[in-house]
N, C-alpha and C positions, 0 to 999 in steps of 0.2 A: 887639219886634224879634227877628227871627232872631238865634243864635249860631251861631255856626262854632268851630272852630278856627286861632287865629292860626297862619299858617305860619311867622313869625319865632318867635315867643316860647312857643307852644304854649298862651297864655294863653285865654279865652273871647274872641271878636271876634263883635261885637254890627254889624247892617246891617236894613238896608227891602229888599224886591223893586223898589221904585218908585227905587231907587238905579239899578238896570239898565236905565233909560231916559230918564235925568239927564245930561248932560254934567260936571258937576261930582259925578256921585253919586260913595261911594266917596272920599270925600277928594280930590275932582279926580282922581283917578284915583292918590292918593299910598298911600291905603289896599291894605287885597287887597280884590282884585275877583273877584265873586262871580256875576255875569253868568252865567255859564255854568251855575248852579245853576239862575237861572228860567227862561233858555231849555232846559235837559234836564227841567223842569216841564212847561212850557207843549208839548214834543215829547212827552212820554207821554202827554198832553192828547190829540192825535190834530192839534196845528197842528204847521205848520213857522217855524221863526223864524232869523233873520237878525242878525247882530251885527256889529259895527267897531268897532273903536280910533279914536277921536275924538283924533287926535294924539300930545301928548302928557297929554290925558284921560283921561278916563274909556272904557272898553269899554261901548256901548252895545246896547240891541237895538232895529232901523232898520224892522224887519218879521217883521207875525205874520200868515201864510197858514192859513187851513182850508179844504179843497176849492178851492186856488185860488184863492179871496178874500182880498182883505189885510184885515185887522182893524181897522188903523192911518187913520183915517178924512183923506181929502184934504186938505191943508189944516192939519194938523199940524205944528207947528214942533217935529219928533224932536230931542229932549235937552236941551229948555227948558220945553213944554207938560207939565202935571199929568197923569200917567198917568192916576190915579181918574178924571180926568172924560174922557176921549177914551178908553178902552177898554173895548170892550163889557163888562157887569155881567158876564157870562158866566166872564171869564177874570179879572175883580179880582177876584168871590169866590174862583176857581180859586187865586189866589196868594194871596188874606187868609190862604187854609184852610191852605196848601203853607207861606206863610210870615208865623207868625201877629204881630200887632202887637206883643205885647206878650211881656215872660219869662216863660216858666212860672210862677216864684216870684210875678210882678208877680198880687196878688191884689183890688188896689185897696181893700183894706183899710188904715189906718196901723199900723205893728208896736210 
C-alpha cells in the first residue's frame, strides 16, 4: 500500500491507486482522498485524466485520454468495475510502479 501523510493526525495513512476509481475507495469517501495523487501520475504519464465527486463519495477518476483516446474501455461501469482488469497493462504497471502494493518494511518474510 501507498503511505501518505494523514492530514488530521500527521500519523502514516496507508491507501491502493485502484481506490481512485472505486466509489466507495477511500473509506466511501470518509477517509482522505488521494485521487489527485494518481491523476498528477498518470498527467506526467503524457495522458489526460478527468475526475468528480461521486456525491457524497468518493472522488473518482471518470477518464484517461492519451492522444485523444480514452483509455477507459466502453462499457465500463466507472466506480464499481475492477480497475486491474479494464485498464490497459500500460498504465496498471505505470501505477503498480508510481504506487507500490506493498510497505516498504512489508518483506514477506515472518519477523
Amino acid at each position: 500500500m501507498t503511505t501518505s501523510t494523514c492530514e488530521n493526525c500527521g500519523r502514516p495513512y496507508h491507501w491502493e491507486w485502484k481506490d481512485a476509481f472505486d466509489k466507495f475507495g477511500f473509506g466511501d469517501g470518509d477517509g482522505q482522498i488521494e485521487t489527485w495523487r494518481v491523476r498528477s501520475v498518470l498527467e506526467c504519464a503524457g495522458y489526460s485524466a478527468e475526475e468528480v465527486t461521486w456525491g457524497l463519495h468518493n472522488t473518482i477518476i471518470v477518464s484517461i485520454k492519451k492522444d485523444g483516446i480514452e483509455q477507459i474501455p466502453e462499457g465500463t461501469i466507472i466506480g464499481y468495475d475492477e480497475p486491474r482488469e479494464y485498464l490497459p497493462r500500460k498504465i496498471v504497471r505505470l501505477l503498480d510502479r508510481e504506487f507500490p502494493a506493498k510497505r516498504p518494511s512489508d518483506s514477506g518474510r515472518p519477523s
